[in-house]
FILO-801970 format. One line per 8 residues: number of its first residue (from 1); their letters; for each residue x, y, z of N, C-alpha, C, O. Coordinates in steps of 0.2 Angstrom, whole numbers. Layout:
NUM	a	X,Y,Z,X,Y,Z,X,Y,Z,X,Y,Z | ...
% end
This chain:
1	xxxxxxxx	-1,-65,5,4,-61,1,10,-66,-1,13,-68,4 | 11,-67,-7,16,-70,-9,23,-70,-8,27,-74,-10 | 23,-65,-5,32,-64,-3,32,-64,4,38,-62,6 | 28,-66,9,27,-68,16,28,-74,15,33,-77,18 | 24,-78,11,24,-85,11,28,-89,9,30,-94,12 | 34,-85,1,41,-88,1,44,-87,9,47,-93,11 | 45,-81,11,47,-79,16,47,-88,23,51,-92,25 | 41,-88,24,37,-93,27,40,-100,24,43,-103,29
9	xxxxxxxx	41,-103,20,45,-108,17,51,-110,17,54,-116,18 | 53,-103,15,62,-105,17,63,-105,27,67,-110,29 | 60,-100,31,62,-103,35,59,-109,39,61,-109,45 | 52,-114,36,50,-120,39,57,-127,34,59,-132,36 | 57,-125,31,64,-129,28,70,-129,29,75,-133,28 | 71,-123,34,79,-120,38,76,-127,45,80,-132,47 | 71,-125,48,71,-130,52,70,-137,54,72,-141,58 | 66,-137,48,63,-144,48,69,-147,41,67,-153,40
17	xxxxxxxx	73,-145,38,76,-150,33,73,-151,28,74,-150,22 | 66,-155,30,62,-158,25,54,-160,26,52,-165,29 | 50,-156,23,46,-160,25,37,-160,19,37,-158,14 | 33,-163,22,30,-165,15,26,-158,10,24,-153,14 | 24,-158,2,23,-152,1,15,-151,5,13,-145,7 | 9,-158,6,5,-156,9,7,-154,17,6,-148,17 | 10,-156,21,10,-153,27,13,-145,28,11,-141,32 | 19,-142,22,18,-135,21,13,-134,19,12,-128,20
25	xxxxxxxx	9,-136,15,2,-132,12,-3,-131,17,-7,-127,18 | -3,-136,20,-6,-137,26,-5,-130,31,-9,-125,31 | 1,-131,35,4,-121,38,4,-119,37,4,-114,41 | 3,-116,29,4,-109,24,-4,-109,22,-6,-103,20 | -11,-114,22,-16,-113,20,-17,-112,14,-21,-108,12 | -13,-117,8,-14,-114,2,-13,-121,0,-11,-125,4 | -15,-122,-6,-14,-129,-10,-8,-131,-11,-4,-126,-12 | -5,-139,-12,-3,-142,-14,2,-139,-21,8,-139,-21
33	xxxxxxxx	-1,-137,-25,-1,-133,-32,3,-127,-28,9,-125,-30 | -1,-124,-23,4,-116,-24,11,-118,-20,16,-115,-20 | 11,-123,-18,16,-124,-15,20,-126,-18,25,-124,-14 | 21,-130,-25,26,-132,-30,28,-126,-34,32,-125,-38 | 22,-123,-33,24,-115,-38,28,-109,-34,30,-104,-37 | 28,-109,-29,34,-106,-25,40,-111,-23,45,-107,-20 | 41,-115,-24,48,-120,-24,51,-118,-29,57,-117,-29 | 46,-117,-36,50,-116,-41,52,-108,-42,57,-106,-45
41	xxxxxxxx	49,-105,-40,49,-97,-40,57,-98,-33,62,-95,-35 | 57,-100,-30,63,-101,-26,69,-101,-30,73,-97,-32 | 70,-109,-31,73,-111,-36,76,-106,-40,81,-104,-38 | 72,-103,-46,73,-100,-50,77,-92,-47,81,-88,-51 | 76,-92,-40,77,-86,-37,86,-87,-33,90,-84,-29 | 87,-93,-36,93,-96,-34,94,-101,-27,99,-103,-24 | 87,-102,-24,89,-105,-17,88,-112,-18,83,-114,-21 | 92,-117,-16,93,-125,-17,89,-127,-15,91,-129,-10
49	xxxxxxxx	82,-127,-17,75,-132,-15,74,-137,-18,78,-137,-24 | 71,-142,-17,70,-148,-21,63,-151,-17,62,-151,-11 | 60,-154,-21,53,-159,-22,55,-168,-21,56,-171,-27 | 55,-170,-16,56,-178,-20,50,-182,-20,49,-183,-14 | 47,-185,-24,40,-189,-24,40,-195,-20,46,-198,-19 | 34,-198,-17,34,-204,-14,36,-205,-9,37,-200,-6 | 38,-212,-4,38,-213,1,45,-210,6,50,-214,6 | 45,-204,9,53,-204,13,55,-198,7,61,-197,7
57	xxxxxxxx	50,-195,3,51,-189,0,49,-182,4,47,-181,10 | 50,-179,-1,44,-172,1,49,-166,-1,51,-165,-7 | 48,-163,3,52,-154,1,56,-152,5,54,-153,11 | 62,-150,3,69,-148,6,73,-143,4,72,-140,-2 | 80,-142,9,85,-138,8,89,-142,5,89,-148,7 | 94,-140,1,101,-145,-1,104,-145,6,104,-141,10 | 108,-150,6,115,-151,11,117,-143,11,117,-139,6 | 121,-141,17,126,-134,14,120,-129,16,122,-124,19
65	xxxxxxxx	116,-128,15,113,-123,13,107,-120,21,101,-121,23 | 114,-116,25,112,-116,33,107,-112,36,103,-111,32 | 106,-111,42,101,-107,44,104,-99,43,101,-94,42 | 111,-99,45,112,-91,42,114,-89,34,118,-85,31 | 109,-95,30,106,-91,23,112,-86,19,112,-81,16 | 117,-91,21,125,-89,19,122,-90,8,124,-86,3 | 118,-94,9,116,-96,1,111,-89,-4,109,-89,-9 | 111,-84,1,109,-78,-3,116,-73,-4,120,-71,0
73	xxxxxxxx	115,-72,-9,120,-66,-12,118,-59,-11,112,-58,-11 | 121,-54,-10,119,-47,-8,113,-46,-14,107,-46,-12 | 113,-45,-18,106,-45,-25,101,-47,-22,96,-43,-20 | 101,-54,-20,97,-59,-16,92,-55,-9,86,-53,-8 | 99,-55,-5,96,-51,1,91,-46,-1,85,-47,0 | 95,-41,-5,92,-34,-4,83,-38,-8,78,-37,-4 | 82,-41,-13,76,-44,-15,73,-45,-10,68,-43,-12 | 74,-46,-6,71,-53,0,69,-45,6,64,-46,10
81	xxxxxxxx	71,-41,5,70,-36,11,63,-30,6,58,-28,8 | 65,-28,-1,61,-26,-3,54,-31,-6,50,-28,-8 | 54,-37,-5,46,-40,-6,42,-37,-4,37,-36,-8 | 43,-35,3,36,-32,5,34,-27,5,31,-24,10 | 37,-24,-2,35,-15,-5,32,-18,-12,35,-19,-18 | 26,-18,-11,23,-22,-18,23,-15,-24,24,-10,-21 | 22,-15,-29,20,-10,-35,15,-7,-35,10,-11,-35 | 14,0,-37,8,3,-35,3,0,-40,0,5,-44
89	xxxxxxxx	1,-6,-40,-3,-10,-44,-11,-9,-36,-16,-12,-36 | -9,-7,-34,-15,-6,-27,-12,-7,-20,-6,-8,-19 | -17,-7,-16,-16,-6,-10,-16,-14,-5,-21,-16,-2 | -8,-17,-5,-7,-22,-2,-3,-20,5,3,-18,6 | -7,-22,11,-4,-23,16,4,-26,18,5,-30,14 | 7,-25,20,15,-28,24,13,-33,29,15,-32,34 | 8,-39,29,7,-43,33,13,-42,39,19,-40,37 | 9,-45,46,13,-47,53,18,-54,52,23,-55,56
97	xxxxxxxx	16,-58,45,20,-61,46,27,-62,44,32,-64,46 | 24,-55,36,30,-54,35,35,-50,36,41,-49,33 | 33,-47,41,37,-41,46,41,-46,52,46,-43,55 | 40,-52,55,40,-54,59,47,-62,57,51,-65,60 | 44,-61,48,48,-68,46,54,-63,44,60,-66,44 | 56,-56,43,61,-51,40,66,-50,47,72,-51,46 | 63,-49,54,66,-48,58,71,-55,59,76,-54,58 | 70,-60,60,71,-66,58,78,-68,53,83,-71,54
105	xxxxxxxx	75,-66,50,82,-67,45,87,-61,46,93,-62,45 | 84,-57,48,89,-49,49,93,-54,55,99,-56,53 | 91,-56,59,95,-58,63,102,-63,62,108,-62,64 | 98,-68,58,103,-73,53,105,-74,49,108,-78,46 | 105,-67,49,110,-65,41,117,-62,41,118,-57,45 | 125,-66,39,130,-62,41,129,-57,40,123,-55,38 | 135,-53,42,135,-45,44,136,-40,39,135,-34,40 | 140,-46,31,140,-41,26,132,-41,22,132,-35,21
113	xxxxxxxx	129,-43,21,123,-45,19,116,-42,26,111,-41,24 | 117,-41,31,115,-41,37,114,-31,33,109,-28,32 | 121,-29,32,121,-20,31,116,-20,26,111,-16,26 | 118,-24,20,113,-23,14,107,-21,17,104,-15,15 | 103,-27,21,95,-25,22,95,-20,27,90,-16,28 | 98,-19,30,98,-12,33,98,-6,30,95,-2,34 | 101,-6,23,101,1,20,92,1,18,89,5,20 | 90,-6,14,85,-5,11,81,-3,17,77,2,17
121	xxxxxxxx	82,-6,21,74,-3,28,75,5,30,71,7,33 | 80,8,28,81,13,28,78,19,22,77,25,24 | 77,17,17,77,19,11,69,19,6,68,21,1 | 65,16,9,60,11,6,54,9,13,55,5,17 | 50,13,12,44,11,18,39,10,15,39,12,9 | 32,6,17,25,5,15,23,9,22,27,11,27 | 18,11,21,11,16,22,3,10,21,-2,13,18 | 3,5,23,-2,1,18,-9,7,19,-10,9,14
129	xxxxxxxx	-12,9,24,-18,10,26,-20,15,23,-16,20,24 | -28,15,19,-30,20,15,-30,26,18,-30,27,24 | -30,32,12,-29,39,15,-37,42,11,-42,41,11 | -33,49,8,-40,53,6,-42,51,1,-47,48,1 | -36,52,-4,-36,49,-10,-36,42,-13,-33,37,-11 | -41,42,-17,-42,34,-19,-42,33,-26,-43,27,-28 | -42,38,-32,-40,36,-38,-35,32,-38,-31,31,-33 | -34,30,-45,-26,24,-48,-20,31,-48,-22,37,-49
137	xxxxxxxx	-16,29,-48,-9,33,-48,-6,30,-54,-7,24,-57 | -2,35,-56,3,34,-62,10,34,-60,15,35,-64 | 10,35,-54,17,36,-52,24,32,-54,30,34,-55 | 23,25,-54,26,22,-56,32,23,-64,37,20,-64 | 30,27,-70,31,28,-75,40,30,-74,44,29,-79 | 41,33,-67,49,33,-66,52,32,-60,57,34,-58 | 48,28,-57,50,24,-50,56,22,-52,60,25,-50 | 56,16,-57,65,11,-56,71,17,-57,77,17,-55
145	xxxxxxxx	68,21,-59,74,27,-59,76,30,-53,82,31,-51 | 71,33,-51,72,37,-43,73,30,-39,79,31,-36 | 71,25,-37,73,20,-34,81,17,-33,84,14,-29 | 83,20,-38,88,18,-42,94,23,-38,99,22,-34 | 91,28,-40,96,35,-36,94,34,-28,100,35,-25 | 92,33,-25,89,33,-16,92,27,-16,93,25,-11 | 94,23,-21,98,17,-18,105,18,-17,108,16,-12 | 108,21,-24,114,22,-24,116,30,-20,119,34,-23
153	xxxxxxxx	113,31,-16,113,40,-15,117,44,-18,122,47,-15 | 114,45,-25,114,48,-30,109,53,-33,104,51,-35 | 113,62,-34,109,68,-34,105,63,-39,108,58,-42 | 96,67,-40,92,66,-46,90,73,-45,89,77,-41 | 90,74,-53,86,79,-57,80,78,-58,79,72,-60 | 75,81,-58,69,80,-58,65,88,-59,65,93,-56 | 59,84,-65,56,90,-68,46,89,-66,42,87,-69 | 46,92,-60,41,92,-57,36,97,-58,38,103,-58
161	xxxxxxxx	29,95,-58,25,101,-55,19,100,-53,14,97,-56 | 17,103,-47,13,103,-42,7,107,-44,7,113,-47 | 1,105,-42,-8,108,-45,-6,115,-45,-4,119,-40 | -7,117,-50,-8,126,-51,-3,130,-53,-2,136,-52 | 4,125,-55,10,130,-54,15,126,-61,15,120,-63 | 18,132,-63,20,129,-70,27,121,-68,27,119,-62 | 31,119,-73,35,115,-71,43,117,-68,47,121,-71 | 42,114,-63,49,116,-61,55,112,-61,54,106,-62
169	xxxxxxxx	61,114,-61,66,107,-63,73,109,-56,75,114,-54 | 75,103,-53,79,104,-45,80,98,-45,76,94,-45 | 88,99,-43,92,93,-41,91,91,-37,93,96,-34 | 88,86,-32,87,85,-27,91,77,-22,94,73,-25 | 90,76,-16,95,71,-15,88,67,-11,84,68,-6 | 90,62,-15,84,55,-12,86,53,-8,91,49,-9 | 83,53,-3,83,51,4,79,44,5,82,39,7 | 73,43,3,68,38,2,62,38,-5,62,41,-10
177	xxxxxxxx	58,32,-3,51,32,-7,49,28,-3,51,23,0 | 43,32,-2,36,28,3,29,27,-2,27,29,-8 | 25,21,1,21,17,-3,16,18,0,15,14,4 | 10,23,0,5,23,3,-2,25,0,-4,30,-2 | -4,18,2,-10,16,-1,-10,15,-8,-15,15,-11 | -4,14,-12,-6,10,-18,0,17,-21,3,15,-26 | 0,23,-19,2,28,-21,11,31,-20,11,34,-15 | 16,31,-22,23,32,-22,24,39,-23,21,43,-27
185	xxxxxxxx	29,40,-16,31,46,-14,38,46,-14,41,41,-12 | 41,54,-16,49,52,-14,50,57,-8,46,61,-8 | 55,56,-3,58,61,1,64,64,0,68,61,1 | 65,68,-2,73,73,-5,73,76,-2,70,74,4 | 77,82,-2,78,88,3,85,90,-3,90,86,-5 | 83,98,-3,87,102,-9,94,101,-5,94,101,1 | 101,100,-10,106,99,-9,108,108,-5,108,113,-7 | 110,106,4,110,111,6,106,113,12,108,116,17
193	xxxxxxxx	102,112,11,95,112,14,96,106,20,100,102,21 | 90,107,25,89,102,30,84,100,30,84,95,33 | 77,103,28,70,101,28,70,96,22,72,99,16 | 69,90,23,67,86,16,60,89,15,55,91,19 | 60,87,8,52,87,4,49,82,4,51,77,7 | 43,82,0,39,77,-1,36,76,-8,31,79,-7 | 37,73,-13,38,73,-23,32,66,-21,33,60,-19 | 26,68,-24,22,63,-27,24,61,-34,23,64,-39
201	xxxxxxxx	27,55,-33,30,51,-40,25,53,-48,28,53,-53 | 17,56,-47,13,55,-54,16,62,-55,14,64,-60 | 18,67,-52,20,74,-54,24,74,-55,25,80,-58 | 28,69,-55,37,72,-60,34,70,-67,30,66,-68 | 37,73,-71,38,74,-79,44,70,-81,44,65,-86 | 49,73,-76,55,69,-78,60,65,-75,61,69,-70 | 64,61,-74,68,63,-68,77,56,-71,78,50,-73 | 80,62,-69,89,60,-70,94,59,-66,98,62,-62
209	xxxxxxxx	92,54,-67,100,54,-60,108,56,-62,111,52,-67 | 112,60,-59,116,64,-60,123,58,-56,123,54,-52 | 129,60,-60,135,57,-57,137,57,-49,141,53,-45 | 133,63,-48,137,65,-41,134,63,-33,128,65,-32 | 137,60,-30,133,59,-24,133,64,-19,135,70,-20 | 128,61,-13,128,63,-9,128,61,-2,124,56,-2 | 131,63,4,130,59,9,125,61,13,124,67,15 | 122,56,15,115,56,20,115,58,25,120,57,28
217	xxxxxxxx	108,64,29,111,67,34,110,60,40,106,56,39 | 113,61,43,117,56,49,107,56,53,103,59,51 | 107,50,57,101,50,60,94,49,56,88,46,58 | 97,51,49,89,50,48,85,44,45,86,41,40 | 79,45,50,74,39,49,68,42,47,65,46,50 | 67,39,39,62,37,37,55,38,39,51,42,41 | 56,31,40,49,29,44,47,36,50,41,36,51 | 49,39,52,48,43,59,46,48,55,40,50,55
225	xxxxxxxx	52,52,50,48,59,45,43,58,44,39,62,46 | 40,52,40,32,51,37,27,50,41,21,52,39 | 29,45,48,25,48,52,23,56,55,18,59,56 | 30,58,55,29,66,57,25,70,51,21,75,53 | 27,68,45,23,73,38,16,74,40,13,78,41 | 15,63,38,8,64,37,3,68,45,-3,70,45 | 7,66,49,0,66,54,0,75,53,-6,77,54 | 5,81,52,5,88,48,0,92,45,-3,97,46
233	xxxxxxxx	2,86,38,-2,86,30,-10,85,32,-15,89,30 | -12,81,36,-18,80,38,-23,83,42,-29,82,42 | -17,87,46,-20,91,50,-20,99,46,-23,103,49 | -17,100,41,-17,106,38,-24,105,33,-26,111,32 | -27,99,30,-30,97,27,-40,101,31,-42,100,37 | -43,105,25,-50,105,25,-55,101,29,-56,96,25 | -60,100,34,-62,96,34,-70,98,36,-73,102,39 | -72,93,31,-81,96,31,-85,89,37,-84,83,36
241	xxxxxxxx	-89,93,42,-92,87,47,-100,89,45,-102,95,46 | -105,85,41,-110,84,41,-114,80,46,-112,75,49 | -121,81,46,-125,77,52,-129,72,48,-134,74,44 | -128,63,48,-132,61,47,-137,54,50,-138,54,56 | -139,51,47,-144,44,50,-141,38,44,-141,38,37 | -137,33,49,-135,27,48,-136,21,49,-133,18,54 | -141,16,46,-142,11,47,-138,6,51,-133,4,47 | -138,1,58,-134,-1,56,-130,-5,51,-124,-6,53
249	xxxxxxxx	-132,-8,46,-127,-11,43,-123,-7,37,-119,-11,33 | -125,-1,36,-121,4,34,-116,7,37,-111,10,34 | -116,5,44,-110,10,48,-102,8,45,-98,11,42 | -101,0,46,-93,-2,43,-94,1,37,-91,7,39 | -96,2,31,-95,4,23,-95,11,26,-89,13,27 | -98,15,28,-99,24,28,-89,24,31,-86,28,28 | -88,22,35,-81,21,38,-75,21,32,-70,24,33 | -77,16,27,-76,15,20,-73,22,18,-67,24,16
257	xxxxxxxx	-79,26,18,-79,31,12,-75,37,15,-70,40,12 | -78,39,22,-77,45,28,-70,44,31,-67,39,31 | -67,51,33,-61,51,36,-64,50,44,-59,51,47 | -67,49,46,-69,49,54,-78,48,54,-82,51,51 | -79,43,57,-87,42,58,-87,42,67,-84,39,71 | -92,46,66,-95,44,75,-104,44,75,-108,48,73 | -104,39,80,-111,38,80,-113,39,87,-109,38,92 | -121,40,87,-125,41,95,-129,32,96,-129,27,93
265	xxxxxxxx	-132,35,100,-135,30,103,-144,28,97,-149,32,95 | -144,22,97,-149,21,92,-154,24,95,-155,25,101 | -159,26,87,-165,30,87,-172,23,87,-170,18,87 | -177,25,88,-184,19,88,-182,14,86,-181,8,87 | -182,18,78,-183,15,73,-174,11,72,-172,9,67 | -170,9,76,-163,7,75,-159,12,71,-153,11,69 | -161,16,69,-154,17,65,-150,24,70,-153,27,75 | -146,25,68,-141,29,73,-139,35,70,-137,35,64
273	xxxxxxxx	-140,41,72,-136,47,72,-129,48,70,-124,46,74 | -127,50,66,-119,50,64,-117,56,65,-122,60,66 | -109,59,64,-107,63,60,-103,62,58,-98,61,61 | -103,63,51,-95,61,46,-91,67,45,-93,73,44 | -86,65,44,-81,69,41,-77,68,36,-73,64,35 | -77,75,30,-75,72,23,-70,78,21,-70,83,23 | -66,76,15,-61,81,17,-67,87,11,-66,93,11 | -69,84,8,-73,90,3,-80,87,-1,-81,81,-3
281	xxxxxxxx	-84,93,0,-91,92,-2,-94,85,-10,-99,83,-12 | -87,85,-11,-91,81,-16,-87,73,-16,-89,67,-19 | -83,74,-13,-82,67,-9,-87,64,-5,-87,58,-4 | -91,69,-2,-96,67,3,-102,65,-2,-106,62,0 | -102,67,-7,-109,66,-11,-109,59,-13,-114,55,-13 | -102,56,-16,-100,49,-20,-101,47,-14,-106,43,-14 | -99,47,-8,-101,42,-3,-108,42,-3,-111,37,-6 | -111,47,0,-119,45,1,-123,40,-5,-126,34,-4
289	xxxxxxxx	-122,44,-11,-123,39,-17,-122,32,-14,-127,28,-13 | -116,31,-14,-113,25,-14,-119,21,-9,-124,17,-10 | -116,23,-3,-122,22,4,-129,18,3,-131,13,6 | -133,21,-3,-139,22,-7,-143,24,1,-142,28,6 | -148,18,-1,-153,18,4,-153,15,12,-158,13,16 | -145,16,14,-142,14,21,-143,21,24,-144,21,30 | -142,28,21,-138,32,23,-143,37,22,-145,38,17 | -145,44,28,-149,50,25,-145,55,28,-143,55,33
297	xxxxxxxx	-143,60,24,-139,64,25,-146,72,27,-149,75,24 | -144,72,33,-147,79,38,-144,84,36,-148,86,32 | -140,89,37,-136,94,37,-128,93,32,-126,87,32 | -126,97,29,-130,101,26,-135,103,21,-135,98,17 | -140,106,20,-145,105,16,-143,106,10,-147,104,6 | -138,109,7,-134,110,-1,-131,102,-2,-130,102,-8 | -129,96,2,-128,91,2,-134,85,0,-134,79,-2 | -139,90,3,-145,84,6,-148,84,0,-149,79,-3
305	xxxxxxxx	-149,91,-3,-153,92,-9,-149,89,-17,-153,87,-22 | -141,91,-16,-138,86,-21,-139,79,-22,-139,77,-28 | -138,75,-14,-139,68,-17,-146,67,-18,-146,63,-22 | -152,70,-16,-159,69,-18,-160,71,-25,-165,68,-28 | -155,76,-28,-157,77,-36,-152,71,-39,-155,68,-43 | -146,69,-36,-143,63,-41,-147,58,-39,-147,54,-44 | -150,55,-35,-156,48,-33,-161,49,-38,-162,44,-42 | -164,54,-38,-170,55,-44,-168,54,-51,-172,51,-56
313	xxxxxxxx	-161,59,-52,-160,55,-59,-157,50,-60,-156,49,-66 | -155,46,-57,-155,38,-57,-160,34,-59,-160,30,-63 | -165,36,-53,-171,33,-52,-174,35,-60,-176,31,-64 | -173,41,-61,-176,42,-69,-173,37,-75,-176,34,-80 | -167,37,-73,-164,32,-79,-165,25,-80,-164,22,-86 | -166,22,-74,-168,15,-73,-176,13,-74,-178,8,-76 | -181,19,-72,-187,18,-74,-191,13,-82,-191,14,-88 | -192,8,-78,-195,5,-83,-200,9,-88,-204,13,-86
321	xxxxxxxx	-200,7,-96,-205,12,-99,-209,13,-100,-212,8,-99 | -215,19,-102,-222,18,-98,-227,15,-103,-226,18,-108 | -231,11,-103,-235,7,-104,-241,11,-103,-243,14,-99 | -245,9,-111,-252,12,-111,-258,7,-115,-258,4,-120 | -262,9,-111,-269,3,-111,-273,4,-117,-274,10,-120 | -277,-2,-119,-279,-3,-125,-283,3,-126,-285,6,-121 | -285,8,-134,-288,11,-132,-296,12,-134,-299,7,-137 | -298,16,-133,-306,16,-131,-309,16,-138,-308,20,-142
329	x	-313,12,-139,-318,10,-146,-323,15,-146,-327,14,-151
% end
């Protein structure tokens, strides 16, 4: 992840001063080349890096430029704390190393710059690990807006509407946005109110940030709501458990597909007893497909006979065509 690795750069140049671009490419595992192209991505990002070629060269901090990272500006910080909320461009983990190089500078950062990143950790969470849902999201279409209001906590108006219900329009007070699994969610809670909500970003229509603020209820964290939500949401959530037989080198990928896999003790023939669980019948179907010929799906029999009629016509479509012999004189 490229914003761990800048992360990782600036602080092996905090301690070492200087030192050559192969032996950072060397600790970071990355070429030569990426390593000049994050100097320059630095650089650019306003941190006094330099390259000097040849003997008693290499890669550095300018003079002046301390370990408490006085040379970032509040803009700067806040950048440097949101890197590792990537874009719902897919599903990117928050690496250990960059949660570990953030605690770190949290430390070493004066006190006014120090609050900044504290607002953002407040405000802005990752969720990396996949959930039910796995199509692309669109949510993004008014992220810099809502992002904008939860930074400045500033009411937004917002013209939402949820599966099966016309649209609704509510001022609401942004509390957060969570990143989970590629997909942006906001946290609000109606001006007034004590229960925050939960606003899937692809479901607003519209969304306005209003002049007027608001103050944040005292206590709250983030991170703890969403843990609270989801473990809720998922347990309020349908779940279908089927009985199947899984090869084993099918077991990691069915893990893939399934919200829960449990298997028994291998059959003669090696393959193993499972039971899956899916939150709905036809989720369970695109897995097995998927699965192909690793996976037999036992119970349900409206399951079993689906994927055997989608196999056959596959099989029909791929069937080479049929060929007939010379004929009889």
């Amino acid at each position: 992840m490229r914003a761990s690795r800048l992360v990782s750069i600036l602080l092996l140049l905090q301690v070492h001063r200087q030192l050559p671009a192969t032996e950072l490419a060397r600790r970071l595992e990355v070429s030569v080349r990426t390593i000049y192209r994050d100097l320059e991505a630095l650089g650019e990002a306003g941190v006094p890096v330099f390259a000097r070629p040849g003997s008693g060269g290499g890669c550095g901090l300018l003079e002046g430029y301390r370990t408490r990272l006085t040379g970032l500006n509040v803009e700067e910080a806040r950048a440097l704390f949101l890197a590792g909320v990537p874009g719902p461009a897919g599903e990117l983990g928050l690496g250990t190393a960059l949660a570990a190089a953030q605690l770190k500078i949290l430390a070493a950062l004066p006190a006014e710059l120090r609050a900044g990143a504290g607002r953002a950790r407040e405000r802005f969470h990752l969720d990396a690990p996949r959930w039910f849902e796995r199509a692309a999201d669109a949510g993004h279409v008014h992220l810099a807006t809502i992002a904008g209001a939860v930074w400045d906590d500033r009411l937004l108006q917002l013209a939402y509407r949820r599966d099966g219900a016309p649209l609704a329009t509510r001022a609401v007070e942004p509390l957060g946005l969570v990143l989970k699994a590629g997909v942006w969610y906001l946290v609000g809670r109606l001006p007034g109110r004590d229960d925050p909500h939960v606003y899937r970003l692809s479901r607003v229509e519209a969304a306005l940030p209003l002049d007027e603020r608001f103050d944040r209820p005292a206590g709250f964290d983030l991170t703890a709501f969403w843990s609270d939500w989801t473990s809720e949401f998922e347990s309020s959530l349908p779940r279908i458990d089927l009985r199947a037989r899984l090869s084993p080198a099918a077991v990691d990928a069915a893990r893939v597909y399934a919200i829960e896999v449990r298997v028994g003790a291998p059959e003669p023939d090696g393959w193993l007893p499972a039971t899956l669980t899916f939150e709905r019948i036809e989720h369970a179907l695109g897995a097995f497909l998927a699965l192909g010929a690793g996976a037999e799906v036992l119970e349900p029999a409206e399951l079993r006979e689906r994927v055997a009629a989608s196999a056959l016509a596959t099989a029909r479509l791929y069937a080479p065509p049929a060929t007939h012999g010379p004929r009889a004189q």
